[in-house]
N, C-alpha and C positions, 0 to 999 in steps of 0.2 A: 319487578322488584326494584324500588327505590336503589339510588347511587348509595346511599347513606347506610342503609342495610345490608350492601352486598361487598360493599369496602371494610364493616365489619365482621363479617362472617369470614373475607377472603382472609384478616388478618390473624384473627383468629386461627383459621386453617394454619394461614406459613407459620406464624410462632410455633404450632405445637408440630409442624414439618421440620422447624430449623433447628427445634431442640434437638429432637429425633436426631437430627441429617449429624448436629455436633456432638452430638453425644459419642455415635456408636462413627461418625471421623474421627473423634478424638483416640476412643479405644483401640480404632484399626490401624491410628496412627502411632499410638505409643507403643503397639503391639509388632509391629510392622519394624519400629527404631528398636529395639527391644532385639526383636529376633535378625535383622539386620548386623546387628554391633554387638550380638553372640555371633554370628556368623565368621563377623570379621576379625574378631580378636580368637575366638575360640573353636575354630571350623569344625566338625565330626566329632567334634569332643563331648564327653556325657559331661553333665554339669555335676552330677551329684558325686561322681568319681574326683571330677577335680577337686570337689571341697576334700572327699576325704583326702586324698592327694595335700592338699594346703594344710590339712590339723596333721599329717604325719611328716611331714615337711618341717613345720613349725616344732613339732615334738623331739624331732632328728639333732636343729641347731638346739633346743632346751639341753639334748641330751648331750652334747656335743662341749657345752661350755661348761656343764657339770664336771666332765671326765674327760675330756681329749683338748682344752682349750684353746693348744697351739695348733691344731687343723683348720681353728675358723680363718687362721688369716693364709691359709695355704691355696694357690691357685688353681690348682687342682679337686682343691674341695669345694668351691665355690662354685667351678664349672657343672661339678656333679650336683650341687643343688639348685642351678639355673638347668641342668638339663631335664629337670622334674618340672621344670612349669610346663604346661601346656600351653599358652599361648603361642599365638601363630607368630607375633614379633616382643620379642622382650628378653629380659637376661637380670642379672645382680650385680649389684653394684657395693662393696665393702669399702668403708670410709675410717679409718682411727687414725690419729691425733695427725702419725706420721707415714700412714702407709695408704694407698689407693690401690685397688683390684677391681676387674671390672671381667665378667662371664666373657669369655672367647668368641660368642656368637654374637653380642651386642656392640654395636656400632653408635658408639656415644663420643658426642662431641664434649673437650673437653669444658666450654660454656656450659653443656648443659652438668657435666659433673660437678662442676665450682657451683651448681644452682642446687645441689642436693642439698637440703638441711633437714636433720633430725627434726620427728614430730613434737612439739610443743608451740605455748600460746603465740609466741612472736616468729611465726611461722609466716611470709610473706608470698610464699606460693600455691599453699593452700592443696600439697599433694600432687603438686601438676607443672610441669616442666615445658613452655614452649617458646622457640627459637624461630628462626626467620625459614626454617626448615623441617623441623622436628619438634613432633608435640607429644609428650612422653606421661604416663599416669604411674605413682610409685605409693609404694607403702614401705614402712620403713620399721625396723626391729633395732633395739638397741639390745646388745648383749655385753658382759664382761670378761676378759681376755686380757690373764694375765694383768688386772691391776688396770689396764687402761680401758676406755668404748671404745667398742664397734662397732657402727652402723648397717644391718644389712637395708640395702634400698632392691625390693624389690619394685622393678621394674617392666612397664608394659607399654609397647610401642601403641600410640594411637593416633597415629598420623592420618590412616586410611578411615577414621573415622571419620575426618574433615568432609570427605565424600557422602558418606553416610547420612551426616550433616544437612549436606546439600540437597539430597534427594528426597530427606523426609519434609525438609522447606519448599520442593517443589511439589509433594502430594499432601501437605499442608495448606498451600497456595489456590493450588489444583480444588481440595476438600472446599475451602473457604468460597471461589469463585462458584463454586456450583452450589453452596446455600445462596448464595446473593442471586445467582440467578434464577433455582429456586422458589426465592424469597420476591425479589424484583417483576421477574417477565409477566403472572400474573396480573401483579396491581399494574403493568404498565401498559397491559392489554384490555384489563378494563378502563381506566383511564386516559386507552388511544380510542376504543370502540365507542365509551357509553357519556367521554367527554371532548375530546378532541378534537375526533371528525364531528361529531354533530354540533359543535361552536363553531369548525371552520364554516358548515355547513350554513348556519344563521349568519356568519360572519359574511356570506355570499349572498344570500339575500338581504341583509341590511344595508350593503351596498347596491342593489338593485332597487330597494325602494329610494336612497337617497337620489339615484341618477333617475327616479320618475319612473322606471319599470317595472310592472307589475303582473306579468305576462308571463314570468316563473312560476314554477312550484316549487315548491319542500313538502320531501315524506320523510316520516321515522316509522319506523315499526316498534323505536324502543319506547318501552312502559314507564320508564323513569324520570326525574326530574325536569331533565333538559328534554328527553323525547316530547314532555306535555308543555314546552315554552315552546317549540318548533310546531306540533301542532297548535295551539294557541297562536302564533307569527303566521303561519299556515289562513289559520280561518281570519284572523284582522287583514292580512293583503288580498283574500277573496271578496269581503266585506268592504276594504277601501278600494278595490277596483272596479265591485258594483256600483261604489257611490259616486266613485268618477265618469265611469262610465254613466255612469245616471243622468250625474247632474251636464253632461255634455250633452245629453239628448236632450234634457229640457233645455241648456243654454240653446240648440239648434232647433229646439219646439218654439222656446221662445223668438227667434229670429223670425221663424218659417210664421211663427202669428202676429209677430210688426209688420213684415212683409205682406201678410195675405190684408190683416184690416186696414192695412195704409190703403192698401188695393182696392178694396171693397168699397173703403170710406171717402176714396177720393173723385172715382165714377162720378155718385150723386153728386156729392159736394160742387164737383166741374158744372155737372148739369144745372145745377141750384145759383152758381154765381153766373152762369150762362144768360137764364133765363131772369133771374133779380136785374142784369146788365139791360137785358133786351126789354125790361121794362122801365129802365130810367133812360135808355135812351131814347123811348117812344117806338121804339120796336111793333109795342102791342098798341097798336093806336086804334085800335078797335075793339068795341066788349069781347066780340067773339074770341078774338087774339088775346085780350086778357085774361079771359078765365082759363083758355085753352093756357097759358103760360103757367098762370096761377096752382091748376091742376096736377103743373107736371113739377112743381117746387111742390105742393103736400105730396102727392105719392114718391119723390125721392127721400124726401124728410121721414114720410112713413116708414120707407124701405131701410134709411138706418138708423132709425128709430127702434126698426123690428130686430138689425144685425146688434145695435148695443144690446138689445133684449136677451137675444140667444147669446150672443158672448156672456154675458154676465149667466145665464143660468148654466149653462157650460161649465165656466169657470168654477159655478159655486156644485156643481156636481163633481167637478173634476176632486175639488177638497172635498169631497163629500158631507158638505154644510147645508145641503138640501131634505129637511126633516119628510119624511114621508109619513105621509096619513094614511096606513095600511086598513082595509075595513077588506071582512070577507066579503066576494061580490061574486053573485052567481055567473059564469061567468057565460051564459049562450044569453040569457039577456043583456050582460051587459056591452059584448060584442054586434048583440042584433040593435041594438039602439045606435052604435056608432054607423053602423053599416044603413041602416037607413036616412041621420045625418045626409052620410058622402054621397050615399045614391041621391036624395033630390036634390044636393049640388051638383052633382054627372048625369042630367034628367035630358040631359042630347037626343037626339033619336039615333044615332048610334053609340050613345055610353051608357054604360051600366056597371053597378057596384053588386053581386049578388053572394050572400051570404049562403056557405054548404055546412051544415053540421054534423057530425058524427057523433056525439056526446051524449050522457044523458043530461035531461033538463035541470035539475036539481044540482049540476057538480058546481063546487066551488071554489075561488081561489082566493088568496088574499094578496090586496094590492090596493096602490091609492089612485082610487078612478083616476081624478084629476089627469096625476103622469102618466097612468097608460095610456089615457086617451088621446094625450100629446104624441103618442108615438105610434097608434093607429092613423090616428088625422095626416101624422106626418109622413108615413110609407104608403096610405093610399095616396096621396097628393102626389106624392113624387112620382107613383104609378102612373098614376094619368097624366102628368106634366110630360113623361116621356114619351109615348105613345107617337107614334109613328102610321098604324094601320088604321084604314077607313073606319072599321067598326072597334070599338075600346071599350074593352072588357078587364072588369080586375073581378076576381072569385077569392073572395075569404072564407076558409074552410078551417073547424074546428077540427080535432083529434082529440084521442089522449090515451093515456099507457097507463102501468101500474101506478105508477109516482107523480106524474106529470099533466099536461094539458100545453098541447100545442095551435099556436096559431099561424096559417098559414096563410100570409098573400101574395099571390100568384097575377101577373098580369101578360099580356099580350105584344107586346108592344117591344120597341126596337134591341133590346139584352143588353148586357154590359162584357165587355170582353176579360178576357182572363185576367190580362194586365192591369186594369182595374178594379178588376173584384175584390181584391183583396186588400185595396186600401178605402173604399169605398165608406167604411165608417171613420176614416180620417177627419180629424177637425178640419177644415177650408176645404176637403180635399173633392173636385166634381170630375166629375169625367166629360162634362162640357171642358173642353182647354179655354175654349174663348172665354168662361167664365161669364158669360153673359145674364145677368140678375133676370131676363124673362122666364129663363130655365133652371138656371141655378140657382139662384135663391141666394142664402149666406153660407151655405157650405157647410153650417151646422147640424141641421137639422140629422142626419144619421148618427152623428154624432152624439148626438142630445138623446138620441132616441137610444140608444146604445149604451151610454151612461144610465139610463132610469130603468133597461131590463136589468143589468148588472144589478142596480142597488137592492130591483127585489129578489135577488138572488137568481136569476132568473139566466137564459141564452140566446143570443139572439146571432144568426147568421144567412147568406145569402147564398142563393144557385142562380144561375143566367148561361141561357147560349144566345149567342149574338144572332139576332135576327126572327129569336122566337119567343121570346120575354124575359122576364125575372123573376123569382120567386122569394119573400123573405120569409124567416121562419123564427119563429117566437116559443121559445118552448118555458113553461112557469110551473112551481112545482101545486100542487092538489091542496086547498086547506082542508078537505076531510076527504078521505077514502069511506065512498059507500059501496054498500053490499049490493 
């Protein structure tokens, strides 16, 4: 799931959690202040008793200023109707022009009595009396007595409410930190998990590619945005570490091939100004000595003549700019016509080239004679050039499978050891070290041979035990499967 879709859905979610979480904190809280601050003002008391309690109360002083008027300012009567509140602190307070009374139980400062004033519009305290001590809540009755007001202020201590106050602010507080947290720890968990660590993560490989290391990895398993930038960063440092690496083996391919044709090229060369020298200095002062000279400038000349040859086709096989002329060719003729070639080249009285076939006559393969030919002429040759035993034998023997057609040549003669077998189709690479051009030749030739199975799709690989021959094996796929 996308960052973009799952940051909408989360929010989505918290809104319709925070409403929720405020809604029913707000009710638990005003419910909560509510029955609180009945508690404190009105402990164990029925609510519905005290109202009626306040209309017979209020009915008592009606009745009181109708017919007894001179009781209201009596101290004794005021006690008795501050002893009918029920609150847990509070009392009455009687105020006319020239007389103050105040309930027996009530402990009023007299600041706060000079603060009492009858209700009306320019009324500056708004019902509520509080001191650097004392925070008092009154309601207040004007009655007439004898000709003059009297004020009753009833009065109700709410000092302890201050606490009340405090405690609903701290489960207010409390309410509010656990919507935000609520609200917050999700988007912060997505936004540590699905963006965070996997930037610090890119942010640790972008510093490894700047410092040239490319020998890290980075994994995400996340499906999102940044998870597909990381794999993306992922596959471009796998892909520029291939291509440096690459291109270090061809800068060292390239080395290793200045190196070898300097090699190669400079032998003849030495030998060719050697012999050029020994004929302007009268060296060869005789026919015989001059053509014997002459002879050995062409055949150096030929031999790199032959090394530019293979390098250049090498080369253009290696870019694969060498167009191949594929024609089906049956292919136990066209293996026995090469095979008779090499044999009356190997016509020794103990060399022999001999052809074994397994195949039927008719199978065919497609390929461009020309190249393959290059690369039988070239593994028998190399056969017989290595040869070590009295009598030298190389046996080319056909095969073939479902799919394929194998060519095998197999020879007698001294093997190649382990350590070498397997770089043996190396371009320069001979397993003569002395490199000697009577043996070795240009070093291309497996090589070459090795390029041209490849391009027709084809496999080409070696077996040897030291001391009892070699075997190459050519395996090329069928142009028709017959019945």
């Amino acid at each position: 799931m996308s960052i973009r879709i799952k940051l909408m859905i989360t929010y989505a979610v918290l809104v319709l959690i925070s409403a929720v979480v405020i809604i029913f904190s707000g009710i638990s809280i005003f419910t909560g202040f509510m029955s609180q601050a009945s508690e404190t003002l009105i402990a164990g008391e029925n609510t519905e008793e005290m109202f009626i309690e306040v209309i017979d109360l209020l009915a008592d002083l009606r009745q009181a200023e109708k017919y007894e008027p001179h009781m209201m300012m009596n101290q004794d009567y005021v006690d008795d109707i501050a002893g009918h509140m029920r609150f847990n602190s509070g009392g009455v307070v009687v105020k006319s022009e020239n007389q103050v009374i105040v309930s027996k139980e009530l402990q009023l400062s007299e600041e706060s009595i000079n603060a009492l004033e009858p209700d009306h519009s320019e009324r500056r305290h708004d019902n509520y009396i509080k001191t650097d001590t004392e925070e008092y809540f009154f309601i207040d009755y004007s009655f007439d007595v004898n000709g003059q007001t009297a004020v009753y202020y009833f009065i109700v201590d709410v000092s302890d409410l201050s606490r009340v106050r405090m405690s609903i602010g701290r489960q207010s507080f409390t309410a509010v930190t656990i919507v935000l947290l609520i609200v917050t720890l999700p988007v912060l968990y997505i936004i540590t998990q699905d963006i965070i660590k996997p930037l610090k993560q890119l942010s640790i490989g972008v510093d490894h590619v700047k410092d040239g290391d490319l020998s890290f990895e980075l994994h995400s398993s996340k499906n999102n945005e940044i998870g597909s930038v990381i794999k993306s960063f992922e596959t471009m440092r796998q892909r520029l570490k291939y291509s440096i690496e690459r291109q270090i083996k061809f800068e060292d391919n390239r080395k290793e091939l200045i190196t070898s044709i300097s090699h190669d090229l400079k032998t003849p060369i030495t030998s060719i100004k050697g012999h050029v020298e020994g004929i302007r200095d009268g060296v060869a002062n005789s026919p015989e000595k001059l053509d014997k000279y002459l002879d050995v400038i062409y055949q150096k000349s030929h031999d790199m003549d032959q090394l530019i040859n293979d390098l250049f086709l090498f080369s253009k096989l290696d870019l694969k700019k060498v167009p191949f002329d594929f024609k089906p060719v049956p292919v136990k003729e066209f293996v026995g016509e090469i095979v008779q070639e090499m044999a009356f080249d190997f016509r020794g009285p103990n060399e022999s080239v001999v052809l074994d076939d397994h195949i039927k006559s008719n199978e065919m393969i497609s390929i461009d004679p020309v190249q393959m030919k290059r690369v039988l002429v070239n593994i028998i040759q190399n056969s017989m050039k290595y040869m070590d035993k009295d009598e030298k034998r190389i046996d080319v023997v056909l095969n073939e499978t479902d799919q394929t057609v194998e060519i095998v040549v197999s020879d007698n003669g001294m093997g190649i050891s382990e350590e070498h077998l397997d770089n043996i189709f190396d371009r320069f690479y001979r397993v003569d070290e002395s490199r000697n051009p009577e043996t070795g030749g240009t070093g291309l030739g497996l090589a070459i041979s090795k390029q041209i199975v490849l391009g027709h799709g084809g496999k080409i690989s070696a077996f040897s035990k030291p001391g009892e021959g070699t075997q190459m094996l050519i395996e090329l796929k069928k142009e028709v499967a017959n019945d």
